[in-house]
C-alpha positions as a Python dict, from the first residue, in 0.01 Angstrom:
ca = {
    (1, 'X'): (0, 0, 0),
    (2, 'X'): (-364, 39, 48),
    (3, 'X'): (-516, 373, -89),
    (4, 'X'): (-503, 761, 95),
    (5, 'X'): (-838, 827, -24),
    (6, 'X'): (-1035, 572, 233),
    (7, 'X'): (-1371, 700, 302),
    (8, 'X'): (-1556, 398, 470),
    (9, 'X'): (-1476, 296, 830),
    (10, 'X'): (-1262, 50, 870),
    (11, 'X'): (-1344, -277, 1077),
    (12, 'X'): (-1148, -301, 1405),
    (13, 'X'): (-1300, -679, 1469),
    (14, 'X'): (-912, -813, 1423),
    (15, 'X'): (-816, -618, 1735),
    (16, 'X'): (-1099, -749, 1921),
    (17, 'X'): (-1291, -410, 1932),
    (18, 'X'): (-1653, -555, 1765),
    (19, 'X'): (-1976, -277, 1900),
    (20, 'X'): (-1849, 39, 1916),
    (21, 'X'): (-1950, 320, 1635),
    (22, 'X'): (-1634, 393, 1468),
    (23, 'X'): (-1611, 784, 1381),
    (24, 'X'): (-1357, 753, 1067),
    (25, 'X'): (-1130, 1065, 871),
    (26, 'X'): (-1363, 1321, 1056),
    (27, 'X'): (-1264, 1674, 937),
    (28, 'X'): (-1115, 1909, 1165),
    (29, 'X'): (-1454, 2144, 1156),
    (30, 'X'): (-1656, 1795, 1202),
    (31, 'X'): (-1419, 1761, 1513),
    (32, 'X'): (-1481, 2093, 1659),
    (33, 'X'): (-1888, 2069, 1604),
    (34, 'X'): (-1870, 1776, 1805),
    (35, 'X'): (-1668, 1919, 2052),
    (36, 'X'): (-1878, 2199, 2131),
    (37, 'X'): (-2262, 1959, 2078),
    (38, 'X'): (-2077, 1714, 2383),
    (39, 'X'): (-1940, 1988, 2577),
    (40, 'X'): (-1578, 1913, 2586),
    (41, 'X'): (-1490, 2266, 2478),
    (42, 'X'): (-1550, 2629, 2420),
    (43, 'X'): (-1521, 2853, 2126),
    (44, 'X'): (-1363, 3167, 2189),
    (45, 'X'): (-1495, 3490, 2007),
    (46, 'X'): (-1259, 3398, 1716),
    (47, 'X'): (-1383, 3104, 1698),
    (48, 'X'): (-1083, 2915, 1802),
    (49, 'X'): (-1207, 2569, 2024),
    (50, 'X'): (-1037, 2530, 2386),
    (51, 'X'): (-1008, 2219, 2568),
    (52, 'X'): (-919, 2190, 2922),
    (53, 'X'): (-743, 1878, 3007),
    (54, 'X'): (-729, 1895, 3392),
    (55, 'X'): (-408, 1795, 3556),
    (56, 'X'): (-308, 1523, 3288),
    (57, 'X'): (-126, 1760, 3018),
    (58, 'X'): (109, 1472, 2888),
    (59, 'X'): (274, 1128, 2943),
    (60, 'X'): (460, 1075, 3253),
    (61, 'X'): (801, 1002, 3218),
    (62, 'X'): (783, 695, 3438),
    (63, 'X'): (525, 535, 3223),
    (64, 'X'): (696, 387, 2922),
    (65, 'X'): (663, 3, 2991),
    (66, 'X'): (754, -272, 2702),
    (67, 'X'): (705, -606, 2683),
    (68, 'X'): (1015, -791, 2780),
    (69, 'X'): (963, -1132, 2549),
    (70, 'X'): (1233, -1364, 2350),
    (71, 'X'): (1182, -1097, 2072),
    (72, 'X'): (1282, -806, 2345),
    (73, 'X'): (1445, -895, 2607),
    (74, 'X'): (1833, -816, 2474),
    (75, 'X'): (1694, -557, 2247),
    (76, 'X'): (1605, -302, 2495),
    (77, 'X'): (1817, -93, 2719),
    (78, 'X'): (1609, -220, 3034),
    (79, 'X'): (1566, 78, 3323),
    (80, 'X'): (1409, 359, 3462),
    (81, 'X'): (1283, 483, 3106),
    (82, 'X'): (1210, 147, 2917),
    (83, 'X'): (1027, -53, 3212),
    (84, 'X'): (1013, -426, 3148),
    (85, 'X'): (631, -556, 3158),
    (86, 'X'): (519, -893, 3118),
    (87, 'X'): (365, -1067, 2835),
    (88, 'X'): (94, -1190, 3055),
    (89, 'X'): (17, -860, 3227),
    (90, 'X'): (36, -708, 2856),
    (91, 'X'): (-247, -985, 2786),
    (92, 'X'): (-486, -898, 3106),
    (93, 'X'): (-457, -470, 3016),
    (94, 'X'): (-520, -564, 2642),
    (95, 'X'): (-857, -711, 2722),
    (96, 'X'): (-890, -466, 2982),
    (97, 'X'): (-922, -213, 2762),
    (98, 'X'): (-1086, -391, 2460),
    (99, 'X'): (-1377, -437, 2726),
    (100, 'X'): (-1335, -71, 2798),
    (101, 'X'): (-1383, 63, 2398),
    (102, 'X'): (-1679, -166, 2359),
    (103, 'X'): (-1997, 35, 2253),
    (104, 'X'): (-1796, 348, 2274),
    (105, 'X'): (-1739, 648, 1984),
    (106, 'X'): (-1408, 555, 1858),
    (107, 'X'): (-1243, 835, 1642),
    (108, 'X'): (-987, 677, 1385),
    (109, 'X'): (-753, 863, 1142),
    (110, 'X'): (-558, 706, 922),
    (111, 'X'): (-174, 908, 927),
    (112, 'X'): (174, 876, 1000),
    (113, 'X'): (454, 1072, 1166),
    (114, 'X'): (787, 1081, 1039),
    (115, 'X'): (1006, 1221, 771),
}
């Protein structure tokens, strides 16, 4: 298990994602600061930071697609919530969106959820 107490960045160049700066274990005040400096939020008088996130509050409930593959295919309860996608169209958004994150500010924590 590698160690909690990471303080370098970490290289994303296995996931494809090579020239972007890579922002890594920011703090949560180092978070706000740079909220406010590229005017993404407000402070209110106590301080507190707020965010408006337009019309896109959450995930929608129709967009939960997986790939349906040897490995899935009679794994998965197939339907309306788990929407089959295929491997190749899983390829083209992948590099879709590696192309996208190039030469971007990529924020990266290192957690978990669960109990």
């Amino acid at each position: 298990m590698a160690s909690k107490n990471k303080t370098f960045p970490p290289s994303l160049s296995s996931l494809g994602i090579n020239n972007s700066s890579i922002l890594y274990q920011l703090s949560a005040d180092e978070l706000h600061k740079i909220t406010l400096q590229s005017n993404q939020g407000v402070e209110t008088s106590s301080e507190a930071l707020v965010v408006n996130t337009g019309e896109f509050t959450g995930r929608s409930p129709m967009d939960r697609f997986i790939v349906k593959d040897a490995i899935t295919d009679d794994k998965v309860w197939w339907g309306e919530v788990n929407i089959p996608f295929a491997p190749q169209d899983f390829d083209c958004l992948y590099d879709r969106v590696i192309s996208y994150l190039e030469e971007k500010d990529l924020y990266v924590r290192d957690c978990f959820a669960c109990s």
